[in-house]
Each structure stands twice: as structure tokens, then as C-alpha cells.
C-alpha positions as CSV (number, residue, x, y, z in Angstrom):
1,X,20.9,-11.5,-34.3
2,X,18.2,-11.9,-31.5
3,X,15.4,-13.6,-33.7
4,X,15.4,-17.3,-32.5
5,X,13.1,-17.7,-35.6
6,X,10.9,-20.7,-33.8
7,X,7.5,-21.8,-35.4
8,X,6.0,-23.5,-33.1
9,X,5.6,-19.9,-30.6
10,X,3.2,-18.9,-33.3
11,X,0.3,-19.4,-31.0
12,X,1.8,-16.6,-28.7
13,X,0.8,-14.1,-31.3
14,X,-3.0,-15.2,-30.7
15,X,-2.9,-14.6,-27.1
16,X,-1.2,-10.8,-28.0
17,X,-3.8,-9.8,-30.4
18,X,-6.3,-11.2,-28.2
19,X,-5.7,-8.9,-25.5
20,X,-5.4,-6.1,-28.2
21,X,-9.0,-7.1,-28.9
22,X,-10.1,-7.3,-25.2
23,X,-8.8,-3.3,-25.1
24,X,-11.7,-2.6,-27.9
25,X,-14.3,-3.2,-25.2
26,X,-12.3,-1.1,-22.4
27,X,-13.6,2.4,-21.6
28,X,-11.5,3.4,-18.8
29,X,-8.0,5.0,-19.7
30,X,-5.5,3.2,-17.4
31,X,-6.5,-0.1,-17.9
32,X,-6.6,0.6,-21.7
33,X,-3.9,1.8,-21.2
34,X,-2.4,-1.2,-18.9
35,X,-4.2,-4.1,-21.8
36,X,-2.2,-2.2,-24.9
37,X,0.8,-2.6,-22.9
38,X,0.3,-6.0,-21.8
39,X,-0.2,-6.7,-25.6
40,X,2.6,-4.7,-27.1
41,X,4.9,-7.1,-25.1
42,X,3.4,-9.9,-25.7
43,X,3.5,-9.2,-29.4
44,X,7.1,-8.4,-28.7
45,X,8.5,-11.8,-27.5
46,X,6.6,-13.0,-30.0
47,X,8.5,-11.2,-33.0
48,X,11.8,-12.2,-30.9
49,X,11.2,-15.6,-30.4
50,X,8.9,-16.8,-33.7
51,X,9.2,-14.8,-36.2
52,X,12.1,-14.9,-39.4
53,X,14.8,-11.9,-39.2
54,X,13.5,-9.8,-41.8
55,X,9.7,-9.6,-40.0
56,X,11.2,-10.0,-36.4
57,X,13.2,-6.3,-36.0
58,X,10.0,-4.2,-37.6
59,X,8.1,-6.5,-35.1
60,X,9.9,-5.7,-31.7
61,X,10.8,-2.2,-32.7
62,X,7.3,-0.7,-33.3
63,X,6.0,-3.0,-30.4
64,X,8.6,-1.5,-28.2
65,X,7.9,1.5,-29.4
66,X,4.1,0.7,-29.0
67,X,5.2,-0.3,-24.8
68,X,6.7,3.1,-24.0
69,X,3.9,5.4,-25.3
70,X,1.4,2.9,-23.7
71,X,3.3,3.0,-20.1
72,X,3.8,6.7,-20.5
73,X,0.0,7.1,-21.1
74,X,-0.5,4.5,-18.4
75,X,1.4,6.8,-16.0
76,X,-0.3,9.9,-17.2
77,X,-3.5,8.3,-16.4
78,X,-2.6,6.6,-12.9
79,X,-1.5,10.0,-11.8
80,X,-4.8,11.4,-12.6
81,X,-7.3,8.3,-11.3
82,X,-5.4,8.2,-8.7
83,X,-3.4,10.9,-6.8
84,X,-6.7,13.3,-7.3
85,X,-7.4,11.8,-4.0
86,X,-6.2,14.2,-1.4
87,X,-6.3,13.4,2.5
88,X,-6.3,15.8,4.9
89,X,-4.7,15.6,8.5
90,X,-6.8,17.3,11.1
């Protein structure tokens, strides 16, 4: 049992979905990328810490789920922006 179950944390979820609106208005990939992420685990110590058992493990599990595609993405796309950059020695 890892839900804490607390009510007052409820205010946490504002500041997740918050950033999950801020990365509506983001047109570059990484930082999309990078705000989603940011979101998903702030969503996901929310579910831990706030929310009752039943809601909690759907909560964290497709949130963590969420993370991992997000910071694979994120990867993906720092890779690309950039390491496209290459120096030469002369």
C-alpha cells in the first residue's frame, strides 16, 4: 500500500495539469517533450500522496507510464536538436 491518501495535496494536481496546459502552447519538440514530463511526475506524486487507493494505482501507473514515453521522446529529440552539430578539428 503506497497511497498515503492525504487531502490536503490536492492543490498539487493544479500545478500538474497546469504544466500540461503550458505544453498546449509549446511548438518545439524537446521542451514538449521535457513539460509532459515534468507534468506526468507531478501528476504522479500526486496520485501517491492524495489520492484514495482505488484512484491512486491507475493514477501513478499510466503517469509513469506517461514519464517513460515522454523521456524516451525527450531523448529522441535532444539527440536530434542537438548532436546535429558537428565540429571539425583542423
Amino acid at each position: 500500500m503506497i497511497c498515503i491518501e492525504n487531502n490536503s495535496f490536492n492543490f498539487i494536481s493544479d500545478i500538474g495539469f497546469f504544466c500540461l496546459r503550458i505544453s498546449y502552447f509549446i511548438n518545439d519538440p524537446y521542451y514538449l517533450r521535457l513539460c509532459l514530463s515534468i507534468s506526468c511526475t507531478i501528476i504522479f506524486i500526486w496520485g501517491i500522496i492524495a489520492l484514495p487507493e482505488r484512484a491512486c494505482y491507475s493514477t501513478i501507473i499510466w503517469n509513469f507510464l506517461f514519464l517513460l514515453i515522454n523521456l524516451y521522446y525527450a531523448r529522441k529529440e535532444y539527440i536530434i536538436k542537438f548532436n546535429s552539430v558537428t565540429l571539425t578539428i583542423q
